[in-house]
N, C-alpha and C positions, 0 to 999 in steps of 0.2 A: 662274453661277447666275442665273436668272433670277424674278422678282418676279412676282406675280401683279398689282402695276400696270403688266405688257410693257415695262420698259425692263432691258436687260440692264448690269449692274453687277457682272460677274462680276472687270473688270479696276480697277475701283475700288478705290485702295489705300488711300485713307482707311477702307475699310470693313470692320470685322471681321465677320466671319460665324459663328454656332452655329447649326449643322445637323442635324438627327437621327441622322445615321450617325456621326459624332465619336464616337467612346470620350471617356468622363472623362479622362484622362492627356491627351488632343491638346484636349482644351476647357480644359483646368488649362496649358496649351503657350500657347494661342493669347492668353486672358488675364492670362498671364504677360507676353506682349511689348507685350500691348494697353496695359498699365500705365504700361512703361518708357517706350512708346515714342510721344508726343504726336501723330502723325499719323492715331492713328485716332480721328475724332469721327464716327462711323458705327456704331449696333449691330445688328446682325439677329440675329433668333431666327426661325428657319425649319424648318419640315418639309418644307417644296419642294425637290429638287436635280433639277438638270439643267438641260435649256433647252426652249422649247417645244416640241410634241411628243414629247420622250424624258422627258418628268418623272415623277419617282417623288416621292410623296406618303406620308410618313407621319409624324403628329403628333410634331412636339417636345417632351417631356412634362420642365418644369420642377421639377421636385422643391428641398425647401427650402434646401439645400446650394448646387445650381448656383445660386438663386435669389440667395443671400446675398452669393455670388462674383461674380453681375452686379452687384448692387449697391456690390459694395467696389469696381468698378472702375470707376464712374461716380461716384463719389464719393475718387478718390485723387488727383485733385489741382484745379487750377481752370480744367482746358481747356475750351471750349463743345463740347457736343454739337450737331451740326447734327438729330440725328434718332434715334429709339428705331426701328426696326420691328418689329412682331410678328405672325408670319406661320404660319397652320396651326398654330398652339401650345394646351396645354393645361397646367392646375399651377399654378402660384406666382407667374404673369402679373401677380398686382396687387401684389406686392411690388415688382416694378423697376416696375412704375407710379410707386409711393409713392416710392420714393428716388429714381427722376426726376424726379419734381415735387419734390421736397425739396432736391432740389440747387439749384433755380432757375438750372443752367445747360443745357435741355437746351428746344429751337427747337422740335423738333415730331415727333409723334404716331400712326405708320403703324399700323392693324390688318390684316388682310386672312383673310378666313376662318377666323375666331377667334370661337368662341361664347364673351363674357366674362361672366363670374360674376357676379353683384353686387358680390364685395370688388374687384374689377376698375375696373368702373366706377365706383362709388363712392370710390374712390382717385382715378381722372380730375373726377372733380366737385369733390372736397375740392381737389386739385390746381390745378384753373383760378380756384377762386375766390381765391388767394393767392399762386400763380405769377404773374412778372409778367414770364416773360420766353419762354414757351411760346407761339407764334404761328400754329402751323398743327395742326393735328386732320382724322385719314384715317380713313372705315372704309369697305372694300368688301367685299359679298359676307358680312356679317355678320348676324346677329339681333339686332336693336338694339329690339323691340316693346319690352320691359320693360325695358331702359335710358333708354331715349327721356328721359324724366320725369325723371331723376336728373342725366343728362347736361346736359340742358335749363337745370334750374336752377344746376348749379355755372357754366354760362357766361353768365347772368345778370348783366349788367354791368361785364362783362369787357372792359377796356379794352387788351388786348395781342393778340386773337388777331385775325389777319387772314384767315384761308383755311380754312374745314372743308367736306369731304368727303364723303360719305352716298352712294357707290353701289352699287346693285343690291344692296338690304340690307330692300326689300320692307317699308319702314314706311307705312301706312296715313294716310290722309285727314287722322282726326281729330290722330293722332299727330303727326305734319309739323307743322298749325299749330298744336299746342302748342310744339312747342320753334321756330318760327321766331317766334311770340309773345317766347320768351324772349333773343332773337338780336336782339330790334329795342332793346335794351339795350348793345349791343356797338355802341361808336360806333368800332373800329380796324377793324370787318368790311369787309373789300375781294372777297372771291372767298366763292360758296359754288354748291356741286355736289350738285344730286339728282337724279343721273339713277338711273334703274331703279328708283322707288321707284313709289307709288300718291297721287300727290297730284293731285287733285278741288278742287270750288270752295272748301273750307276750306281749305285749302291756299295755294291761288292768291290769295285775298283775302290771309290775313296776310304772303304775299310781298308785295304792291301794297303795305300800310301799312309794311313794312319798306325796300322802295327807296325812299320818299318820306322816310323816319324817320333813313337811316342811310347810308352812303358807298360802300353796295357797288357795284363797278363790273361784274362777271361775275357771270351766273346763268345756270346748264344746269339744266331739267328735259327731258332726253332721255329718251326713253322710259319714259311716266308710266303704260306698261300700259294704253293706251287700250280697252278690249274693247266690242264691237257695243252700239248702245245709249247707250255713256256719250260725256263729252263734255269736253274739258277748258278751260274757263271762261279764256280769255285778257282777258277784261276789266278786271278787276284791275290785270293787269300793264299795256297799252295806257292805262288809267287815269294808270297812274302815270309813264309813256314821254312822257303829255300834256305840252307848255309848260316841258318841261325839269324836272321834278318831281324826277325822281332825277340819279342819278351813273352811271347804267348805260353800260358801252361796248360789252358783250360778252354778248348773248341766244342762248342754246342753247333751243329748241322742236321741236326734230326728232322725226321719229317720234311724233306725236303726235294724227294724224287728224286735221290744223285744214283746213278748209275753206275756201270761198271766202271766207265773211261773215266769219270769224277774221283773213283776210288784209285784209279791208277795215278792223276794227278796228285791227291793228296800225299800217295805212299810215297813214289818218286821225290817229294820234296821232306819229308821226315827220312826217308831213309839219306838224303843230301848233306849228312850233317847235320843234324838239327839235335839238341841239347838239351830243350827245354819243355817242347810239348809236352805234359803227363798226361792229361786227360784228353779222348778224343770220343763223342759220341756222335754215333750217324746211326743210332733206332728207326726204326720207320721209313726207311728207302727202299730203293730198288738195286740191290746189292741179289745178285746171285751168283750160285759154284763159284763160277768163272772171278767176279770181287774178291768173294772169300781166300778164293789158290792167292788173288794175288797179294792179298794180306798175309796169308801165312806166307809165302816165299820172301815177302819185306819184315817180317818179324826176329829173325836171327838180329837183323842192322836195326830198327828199333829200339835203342839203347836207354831211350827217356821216360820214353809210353808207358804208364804206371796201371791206366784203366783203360780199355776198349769197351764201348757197349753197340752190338750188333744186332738186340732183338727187334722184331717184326720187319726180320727182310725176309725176301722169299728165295732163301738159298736152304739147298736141303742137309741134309746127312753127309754127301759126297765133299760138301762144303766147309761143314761141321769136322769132319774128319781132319779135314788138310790144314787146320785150322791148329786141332788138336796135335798133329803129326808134326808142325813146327816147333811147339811148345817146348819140347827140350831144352832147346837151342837157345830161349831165350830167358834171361835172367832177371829182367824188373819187370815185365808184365801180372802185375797184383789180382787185377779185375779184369776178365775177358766175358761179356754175357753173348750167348748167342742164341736164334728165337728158339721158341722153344719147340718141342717135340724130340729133339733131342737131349735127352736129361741124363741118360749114361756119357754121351760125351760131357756134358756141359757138368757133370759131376768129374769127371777125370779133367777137365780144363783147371776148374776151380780148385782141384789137388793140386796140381803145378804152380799156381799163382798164389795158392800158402804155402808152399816150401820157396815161393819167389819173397813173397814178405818175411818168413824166418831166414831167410839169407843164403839161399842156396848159391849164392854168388861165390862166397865163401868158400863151397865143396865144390866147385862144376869139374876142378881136376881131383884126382887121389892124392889126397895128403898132401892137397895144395896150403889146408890151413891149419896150423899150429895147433896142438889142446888149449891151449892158453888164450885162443878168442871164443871157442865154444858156448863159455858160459856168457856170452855176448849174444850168441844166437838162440839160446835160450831163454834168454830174457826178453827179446826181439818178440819169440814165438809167443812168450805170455803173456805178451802186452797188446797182441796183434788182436785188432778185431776180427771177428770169424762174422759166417754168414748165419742168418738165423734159424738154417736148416739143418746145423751140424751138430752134433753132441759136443758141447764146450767141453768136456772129459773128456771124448775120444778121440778132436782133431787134433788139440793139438800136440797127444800122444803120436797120431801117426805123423803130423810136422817131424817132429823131432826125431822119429823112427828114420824116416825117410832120408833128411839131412846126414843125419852117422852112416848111412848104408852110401849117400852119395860118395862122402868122402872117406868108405871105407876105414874108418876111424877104429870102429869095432867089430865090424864085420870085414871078414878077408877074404871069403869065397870071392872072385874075379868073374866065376861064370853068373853067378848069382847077381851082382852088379850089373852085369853087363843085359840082363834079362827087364833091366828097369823097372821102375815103379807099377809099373802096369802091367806088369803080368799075373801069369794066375797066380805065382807064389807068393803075394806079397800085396793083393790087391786089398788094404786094409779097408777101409771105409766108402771105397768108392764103387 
């Protein structure tokens, strides 16, 4: 069976499953053993069966009976529930809401194509403002306009929950920065997710006073439905990216029409001192040359940034290049992807960024580092993940080839060094 969030869980044996096509008598089966038997702290309520592609769809309709039965079973004894999910359902949804929050042993909150009633939501509100032990809240692909407000305020100062969800659920402008108004109360907030919604400069502003206000470290708004005309306001955020303001490590902006002037703002504010961003993806924009130069000329000061992902802009080879021509310079850039068409650069990028993960920090001067940390980078190297295109035999021989020639350790030709990695004499695998 698979999930409408694409991870298959079909052989998960923590997890019990109620699925539309169950007869009563095999759902009175299944929670019969659920009871006895402490390993399962997994609920699914599902209309989905199959797997992608072969899925058949049709609503799981809880009625007050099955309803009562979910709830005797989450309440029979005092095992932790790691997760409720509720998927393509309709019915008596807010009763196992209500005795999930009642139990205070149950981590976290999947909806997925679930249009929830008011008594639904409004059970999640009453719920989170007195649950203290519910930490993560999911909804994808839902109608959340007129919950927004209700949701909003029951997590209002809610000190437990660390990760909620909101995609492709098509909530609007003003909506978003009402309840991210309400989120900048939540001092345990670590992750939060809104791709595929419609968030605009209201939006974006109460995001900026909430990274500055609160701990979260990951923010995606992927795909914020940018259409001709509109523009989505990164100020805010690069505002708050300034001097180390927030706690951010991981920015999702993909797909989102940002331009050259967006990528100037962003850099300007990471190259300001900033500490902490690692991850920064803007896939799918309007990044050309011109973005690209001025990415690599901010990448030497770049001191934090671990991953860049650049594909599907429409910047070319000249781009690609100046991008590439930086790379020396910098020392923890891991993952740099750029679109493709260029594959001999984006094969020489990717050389750089595994001698960044084996530690070329280490070598960037001659005989900056003692033999005696060596087998520290060696081990660095054999532990590193590679990409699935490399000869796990040959990269991370030329890693380690590369590292001894930086710092000269064993090789002492000066002109040879000085010819770097990329030249003809020494172009091992790229």
């Amino acid at each position: 069976m698979t999930s409408q969030y694409g991870s298959n869980r079909s052989f998960d044996r923590t997890r019990i499953a109620i699925h539309t096509h169950l007869t009563r008598p095999a759902i009175d089966a299944k929670l019969w053993d659920a009871r006895r038997n402490p390993k399962y702290t997994k609920l699914c309520l599902t209309g989905v069966l199959g797997v992608h592609g072969f899925q058949q769809q049709a609503p799981l309709y809880l009625d007050r009976d099955l309803a009562i039965s979910l709830g005797e079973l989450l309440r029979c004894d005092d095992r932790i529930w790691e997760r409720i999910e509720i998927e393509h359902c309709s019915g008596e949804t807010d009763l196992v809401v209500a005795v999930g929050m009642a139990t205070g042993r149950v981590q976290s909150f999947w909806f997925s194509e679930v249009q929830p009633d008011p008594a639904t939501y409004h059970a999640l509100a009453t719920g989170f403002k007195y649950n203290r032990f519910a930490y993560e809240l999911r909804f994808k692909r839902c109608r959340l306009s007129s919950a927004m407000e209700v949701i909003g305020e029951g997590l209002r100062g809610n000190r437990v929950i660390q990760s909620i969800t909101l995609e492709q659920c098509s909530i609007v402008d003003d909506l978003l920065a009402a309840f991210v108004t309400c989120l900048r109360q939540c001092a345990s907030l670590q992750k939060l997710s809104l791709e595929g919604n419609i968030c605009r400069s209201q939006g974006t502003t109460e995001l900026g006073l909430l990274l500055r206000e609160t701990t979260v470290q990951s923010l995606s708004l992927h795909n914020q439905r940018i259409e001709e005309q509109e523009h989505l306001d990164v100020f805010p955020l690069a505002d708050a990216l300034r001097r180390d303001q927030s706690a951010l490590r991981f920015l999702d902006l993909s797909r989102n029409c940002l331009g050259d002037d967006d990528i100037r703002l962003l850099v300007d504010a990471l190259v300001e001192d900033n500490q902490k961003l690692e991850t920064l993806h803007l896939d799918q924009n309007l990044v050309t040359d011109e973005g690209a130069r001025i990415i690599a000329d901010a990448l030497p000061s770049l001191v934090a940034l671990k991953t860049l992902a650049l594909p599907e802009n429409p910047f070319g080879e000249r781009g690609a290049t100046s991008i590439l021509n930086a790379m020396p310079d910098n020392y923890t850039l891991e993952t740099c992807i750029i679109p493709s068409g260029n594959n001999l650069i984006q094969r020489k990028i990717r050389w750089y960024g595994n001698l960044n993960k084996g530690g070329r920090r280490l070598f960037s001067t001659p005989r900056a580092a003692p033999l005696s940390v060596f087998p520290l980078a060696l081990e660095r190297v054999n532990n590193m993940p590679l990409s699935h295109d490399w000869n796990p035999e040959i990269a991370p021989s030329d890693v380690i080839y590369g590292l001894l020639r930086l710092g000269q350790l064993l090789f002492e030709d000066e002109e040879e060094e000085e010819n770097g990695p990329l030249s003809s004499k020494n172009e091992f695998s790229v």
